[in-house]
C-alpha positions as CSV (number, residue, x, y, z in Angstrom):
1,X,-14.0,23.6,-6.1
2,X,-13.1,25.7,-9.0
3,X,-13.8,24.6,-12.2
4,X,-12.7,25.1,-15.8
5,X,-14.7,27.0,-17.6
6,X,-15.5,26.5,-21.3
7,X,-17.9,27.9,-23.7
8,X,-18.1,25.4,-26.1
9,X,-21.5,23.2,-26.5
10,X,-20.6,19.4,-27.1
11,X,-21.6,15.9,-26.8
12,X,-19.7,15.7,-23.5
13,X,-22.5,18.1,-22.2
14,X,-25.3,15.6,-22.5
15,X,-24.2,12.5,-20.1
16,X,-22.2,15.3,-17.3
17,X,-25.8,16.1,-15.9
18,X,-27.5,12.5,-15.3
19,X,-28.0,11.1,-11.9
20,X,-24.4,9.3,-11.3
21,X,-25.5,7.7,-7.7
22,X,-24.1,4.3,-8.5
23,X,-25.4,3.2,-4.4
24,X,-29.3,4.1,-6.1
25,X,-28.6,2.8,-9.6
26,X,-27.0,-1.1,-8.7
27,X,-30.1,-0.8,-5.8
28,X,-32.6,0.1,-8.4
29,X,-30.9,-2.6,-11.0
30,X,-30.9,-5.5,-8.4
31,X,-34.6,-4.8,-6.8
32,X,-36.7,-1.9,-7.6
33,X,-39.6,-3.6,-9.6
34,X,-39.6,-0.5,-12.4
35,X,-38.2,-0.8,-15.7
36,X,-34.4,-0.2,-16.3
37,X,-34.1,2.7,-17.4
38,X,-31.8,2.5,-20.5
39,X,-27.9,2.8,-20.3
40,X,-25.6,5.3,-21.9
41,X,-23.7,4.0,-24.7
42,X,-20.0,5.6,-23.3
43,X,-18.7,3.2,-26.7
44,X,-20.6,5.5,-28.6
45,X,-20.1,8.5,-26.8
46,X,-16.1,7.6,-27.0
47,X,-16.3,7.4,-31.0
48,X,-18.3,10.4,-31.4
49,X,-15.5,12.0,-29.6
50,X,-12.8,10.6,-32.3
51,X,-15.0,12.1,-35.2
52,X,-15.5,15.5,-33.6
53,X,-14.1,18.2,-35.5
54,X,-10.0,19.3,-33.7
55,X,-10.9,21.9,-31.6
56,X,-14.4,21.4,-30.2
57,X,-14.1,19.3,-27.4
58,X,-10.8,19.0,-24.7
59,X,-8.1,17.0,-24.7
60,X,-6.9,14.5,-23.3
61,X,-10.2,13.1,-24.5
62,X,-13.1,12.9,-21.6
63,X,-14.0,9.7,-23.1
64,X,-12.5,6.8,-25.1
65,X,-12.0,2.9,-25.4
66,X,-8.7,0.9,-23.9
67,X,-9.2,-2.4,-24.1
68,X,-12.8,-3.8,-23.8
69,X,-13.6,-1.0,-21.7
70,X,-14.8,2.5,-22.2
71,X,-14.5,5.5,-19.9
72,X,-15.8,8.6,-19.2
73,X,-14.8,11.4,-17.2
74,X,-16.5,15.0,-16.4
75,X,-15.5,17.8,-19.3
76,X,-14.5,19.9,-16.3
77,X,-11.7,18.3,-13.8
78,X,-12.9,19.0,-10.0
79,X,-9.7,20.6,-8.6
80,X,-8.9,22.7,-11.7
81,X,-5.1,23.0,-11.3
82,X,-3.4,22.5,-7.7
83,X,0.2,21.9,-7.4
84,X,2.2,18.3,-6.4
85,X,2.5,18.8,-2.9
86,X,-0.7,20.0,-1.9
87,X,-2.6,17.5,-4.0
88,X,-0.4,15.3,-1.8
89,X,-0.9,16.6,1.4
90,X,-4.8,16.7,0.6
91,X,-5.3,13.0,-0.9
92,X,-2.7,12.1,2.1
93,X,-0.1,10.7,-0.3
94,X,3.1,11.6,0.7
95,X,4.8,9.6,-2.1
96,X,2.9,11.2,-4.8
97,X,6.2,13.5,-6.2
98,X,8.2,10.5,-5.7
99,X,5.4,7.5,-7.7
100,X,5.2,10.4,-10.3
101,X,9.3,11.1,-10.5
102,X,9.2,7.2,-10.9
103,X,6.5,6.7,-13.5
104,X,8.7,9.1,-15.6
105,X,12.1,7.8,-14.8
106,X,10.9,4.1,-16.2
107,X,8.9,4.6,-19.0
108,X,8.4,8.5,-19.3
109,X,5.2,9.6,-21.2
110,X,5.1,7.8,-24.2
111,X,2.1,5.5,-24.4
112,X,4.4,2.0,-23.2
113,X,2.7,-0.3,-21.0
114,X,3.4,0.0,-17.1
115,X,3.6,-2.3,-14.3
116,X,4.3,-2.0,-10.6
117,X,8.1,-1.5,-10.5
118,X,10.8,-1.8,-7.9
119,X,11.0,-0.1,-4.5
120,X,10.6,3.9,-4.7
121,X,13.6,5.5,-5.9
122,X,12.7,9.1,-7.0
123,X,12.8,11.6,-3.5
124,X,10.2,13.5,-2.4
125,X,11.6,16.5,-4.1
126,X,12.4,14.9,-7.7
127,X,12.6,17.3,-10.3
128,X,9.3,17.1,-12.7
129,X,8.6,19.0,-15.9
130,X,5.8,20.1,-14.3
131,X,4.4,21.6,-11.2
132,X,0.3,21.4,-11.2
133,X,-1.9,18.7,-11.7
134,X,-5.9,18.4,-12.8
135,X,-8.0,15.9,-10.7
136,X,-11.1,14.7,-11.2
137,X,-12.9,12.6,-8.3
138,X,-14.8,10.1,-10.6
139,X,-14.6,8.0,-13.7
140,X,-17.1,5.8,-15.1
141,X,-16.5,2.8,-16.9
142,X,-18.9,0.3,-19.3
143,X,-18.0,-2.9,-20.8
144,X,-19.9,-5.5,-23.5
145,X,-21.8,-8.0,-21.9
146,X,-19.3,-11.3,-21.4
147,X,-21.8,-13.3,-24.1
148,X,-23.0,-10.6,-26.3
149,X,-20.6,-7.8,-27.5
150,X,-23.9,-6.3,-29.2
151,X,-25.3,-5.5,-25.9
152,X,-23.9,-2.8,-23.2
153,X,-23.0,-4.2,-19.5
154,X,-23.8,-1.9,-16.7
155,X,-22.3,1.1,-16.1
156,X,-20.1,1.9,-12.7
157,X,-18.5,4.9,-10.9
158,X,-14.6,4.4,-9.4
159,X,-14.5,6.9,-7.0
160,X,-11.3,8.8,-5.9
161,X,-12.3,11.8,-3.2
162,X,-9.5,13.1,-1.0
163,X,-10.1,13.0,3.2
164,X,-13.3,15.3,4.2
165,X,-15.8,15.5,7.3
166,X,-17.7,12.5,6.5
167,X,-15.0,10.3,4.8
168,X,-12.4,10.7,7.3
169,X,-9.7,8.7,4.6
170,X,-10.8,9.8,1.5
171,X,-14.0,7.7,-0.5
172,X,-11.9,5.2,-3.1
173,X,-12.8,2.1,-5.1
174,X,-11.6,-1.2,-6.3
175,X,-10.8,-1.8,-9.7
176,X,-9.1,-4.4,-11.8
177,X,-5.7,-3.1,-13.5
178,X,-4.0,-5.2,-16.2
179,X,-0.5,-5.5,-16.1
180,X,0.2,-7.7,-18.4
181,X,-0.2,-6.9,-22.4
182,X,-0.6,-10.1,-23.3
183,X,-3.9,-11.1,-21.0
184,X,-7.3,-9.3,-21.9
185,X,-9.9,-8.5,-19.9
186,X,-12.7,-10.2,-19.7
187,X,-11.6,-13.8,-21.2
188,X,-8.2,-13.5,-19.2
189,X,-10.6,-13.7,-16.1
190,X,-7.8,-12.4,-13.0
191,X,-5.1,-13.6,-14.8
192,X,-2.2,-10.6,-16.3
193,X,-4.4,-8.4,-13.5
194,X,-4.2,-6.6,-9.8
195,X,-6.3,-5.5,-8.1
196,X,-6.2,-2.2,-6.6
197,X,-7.5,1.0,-4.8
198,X,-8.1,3.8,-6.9
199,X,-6.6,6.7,-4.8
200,X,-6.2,10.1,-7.2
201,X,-7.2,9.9,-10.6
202,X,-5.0,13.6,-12.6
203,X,-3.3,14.5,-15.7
204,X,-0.5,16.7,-15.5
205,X,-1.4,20.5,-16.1
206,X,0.8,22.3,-18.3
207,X,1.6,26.4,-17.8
208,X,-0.9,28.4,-18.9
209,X,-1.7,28.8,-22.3
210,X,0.5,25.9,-23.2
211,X,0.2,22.5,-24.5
212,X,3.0,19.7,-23.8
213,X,2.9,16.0,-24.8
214,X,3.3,14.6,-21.1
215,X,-0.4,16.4,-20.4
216,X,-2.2,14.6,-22.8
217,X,-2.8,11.2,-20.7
218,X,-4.8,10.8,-17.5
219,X,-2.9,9.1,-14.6
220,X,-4.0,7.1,-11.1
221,X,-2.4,6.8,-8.2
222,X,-3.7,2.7,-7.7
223,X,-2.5,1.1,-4.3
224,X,-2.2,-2.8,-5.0
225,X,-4.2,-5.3,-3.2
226,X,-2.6,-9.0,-3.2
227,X,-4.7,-12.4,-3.4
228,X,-4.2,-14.1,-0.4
229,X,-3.7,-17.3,-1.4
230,X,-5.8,-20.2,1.3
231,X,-4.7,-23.1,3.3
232,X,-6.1,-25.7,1.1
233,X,-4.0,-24.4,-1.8
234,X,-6.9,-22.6,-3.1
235,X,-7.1,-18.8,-4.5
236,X,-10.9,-18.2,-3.0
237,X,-12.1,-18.9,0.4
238,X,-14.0,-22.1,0.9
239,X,-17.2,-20.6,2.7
240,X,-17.8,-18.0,0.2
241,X,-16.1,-18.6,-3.0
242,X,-14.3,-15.3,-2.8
243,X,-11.3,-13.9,-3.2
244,X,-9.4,-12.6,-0.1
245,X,-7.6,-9.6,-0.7
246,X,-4.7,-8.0,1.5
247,X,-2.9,-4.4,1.3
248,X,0.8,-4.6,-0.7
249,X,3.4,-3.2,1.0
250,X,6.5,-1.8,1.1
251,X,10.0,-3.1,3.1
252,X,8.8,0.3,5.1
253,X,5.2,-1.0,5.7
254,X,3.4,1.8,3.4
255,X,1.4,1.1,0.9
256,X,2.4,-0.3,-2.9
257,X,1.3,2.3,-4.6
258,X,2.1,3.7,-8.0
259,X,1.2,5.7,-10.9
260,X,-0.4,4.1,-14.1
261,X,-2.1,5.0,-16.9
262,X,-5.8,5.3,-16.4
263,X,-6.7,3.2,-19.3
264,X,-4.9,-0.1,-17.9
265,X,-8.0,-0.1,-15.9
266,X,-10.5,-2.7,-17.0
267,X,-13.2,-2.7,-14.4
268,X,-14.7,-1.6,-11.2
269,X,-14.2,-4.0,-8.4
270,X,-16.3,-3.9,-5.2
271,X,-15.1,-4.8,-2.0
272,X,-16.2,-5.9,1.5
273,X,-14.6,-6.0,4.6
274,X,-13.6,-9.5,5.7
275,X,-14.2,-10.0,9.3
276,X,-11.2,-12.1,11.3
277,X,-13.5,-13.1,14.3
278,X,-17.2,-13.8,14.5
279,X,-17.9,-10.7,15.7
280,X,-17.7,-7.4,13.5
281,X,-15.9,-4.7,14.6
282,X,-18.0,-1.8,15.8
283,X,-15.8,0.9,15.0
284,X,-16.4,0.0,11.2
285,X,-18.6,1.8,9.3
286,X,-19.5,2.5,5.6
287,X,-17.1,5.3,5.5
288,X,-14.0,3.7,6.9
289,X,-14.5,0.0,6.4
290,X,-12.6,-0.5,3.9
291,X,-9.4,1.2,4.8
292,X,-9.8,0.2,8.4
293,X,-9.8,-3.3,7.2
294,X,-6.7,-6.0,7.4
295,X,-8.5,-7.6,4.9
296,X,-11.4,-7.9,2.3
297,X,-13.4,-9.7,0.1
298,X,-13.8,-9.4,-3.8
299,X,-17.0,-9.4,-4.4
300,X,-18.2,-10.7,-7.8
301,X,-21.6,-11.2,-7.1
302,X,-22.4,-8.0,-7.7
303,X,-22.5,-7.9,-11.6
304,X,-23.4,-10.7,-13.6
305,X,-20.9,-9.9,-16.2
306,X,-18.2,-9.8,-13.9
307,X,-18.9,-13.1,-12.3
308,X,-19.0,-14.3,-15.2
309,X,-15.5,-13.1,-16.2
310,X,-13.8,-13.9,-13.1
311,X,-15.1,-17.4,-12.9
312,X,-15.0,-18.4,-16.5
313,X,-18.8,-19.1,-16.1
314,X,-20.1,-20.2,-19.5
315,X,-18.2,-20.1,-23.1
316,X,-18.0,-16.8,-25.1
């Protein structure tokens, strides 16, 4: 893919090159007997950002703090500029003009707080003040440790590739969005949050050798995943102690998806398919499981930190 170029020399420069594999860094967390090797401070990186002289570095900023979480994308998107439709017809979102004609219609670009709204009511061909986006395929996101603020959490990748060879549907991730202003991550455990499938993650390019207000935020396209809510009353299964998770959908039967601000996101979320019978489906596989699956499990056994949240494990 083509890449912006830039000449500048920055702090951004020294986390863009390090092993980002997070399959080989959970593994070699969980089991590998060698020591840990020591994890970026993105907190850090995000204020160095704030103090760095206007000028230096790009904006929107490639890493800050929403929240109790820090991000941090690549200095250079992956798809440099491509316009509306075909970052539609490659991500296969058909909706995309319409989600973005919405996002503006509600709350337009001014930094307001945004929730999933009512059924779709921008066409496909909605006027936008802008034609191109940027897209990047990655962002990373840290948080404190749920006990100790003083000490960094792990690190994780949400992933947001469009269709290819191997990944027939695109490679996306889970993550936990807040949609309500008055519940914070991690003490509000679920609660104020959805969560969702990180399909696209873009900022709207302006025209060349122009700058505009409305391209100085990074958007997702996030797909909503609803708690399915068990038998005995109960919000987790009774065999696993997990939450089940189901596709939202429309009255037409596509998916609920929208766009949001990328810093309502609060935390990676991994998922596993949920089988329906006692026998697996063999046409699932690591590259299709999880949008072949009717539905899935939340896992939070894979961090500590975010067991911890989502139970309400121990006081803070």
């Amino acid at each position: 893919m083509d890449a912006e170029s830039g000449g500048e020399s920055d702090a951004e420069d020294e986390i863009d090159d390090e092993t980002n594999d997070d399959n080989e860094n959970l593994a070699a967390e969980l089991w590998s007997e060698s020591p840990h090797r020591k994890a970026t401070d993105l907190f850090a990186v995000a204020q160095r950002f704030l103090e760095a002289v206007p000028g230096t570095i790009p904006h929107p900023l490639r890493a800050f703090v929403a929240g109790s979480t820090a991000f941090r994308l690549n200095r250079n998107p992956t798809i440099r500029r491509v316009s509306i439709k075909d970052a539609a017809e490659k991500f296969s979102l058909p909706d995309l003009p319409g989600a973005l004609g919405d996002y503006l219609q509600r709350e337009g670009f001014a930094r307001n707080f945004h929730v999933f709204g009512a059924p779709r009511r921008s066409p496909p061909d909605v006027p936008l003040p802008f034609n191109d986006l940027r897209i990047w395929y990655k962002v990373r996101l840290q948080q404190k440790s749920y006990h100790d603020m003083s000490t960094l959490g792990s690190t994780f990748t949400v992933h947001a590739h469009p269709p290819d060879q191997t990944w027939k549907y695109g490679r996306y991730d889970g993550a936990l969005l807040n949609v309500d202003e008055a519940q914070e991550w991690p003490s509000s455990g679920l609660a104020g949050h959805s969560v969702v499938l990180i399909r696209m993650i873009m900022c709207p390019a302006p025209p060349r050798k122009q700058t505009s207000l409305w391209a100085n935020r990074f958007l997702v396209y996030a797909e909503r995943l609803n708690i399915v809510p068990q038998a005995n009353g109960s919000l987790v299964e009774t065999s696993t102690g997990l939450h089940v998770l189901k596709r939202a959908t429309r009255a037409s039967g596509a998916p609920l998806g929208e766009i949001f601000p990328l810093d309502q996101l609060r935390s990676y979320c991994h998922l596993t398919p949920r089988f329906d019978s006692a026998q697996a489906d063999s046409r699932l596989t690591c590259y299709n499981s999880i949008h072949s699956s009717s539905t899935m499990f939340l896992n939070k056994y894979i961090d500590k930190e975010f067991y911890y949240a989502v139970t309400g494990m121990g006081t803070r």
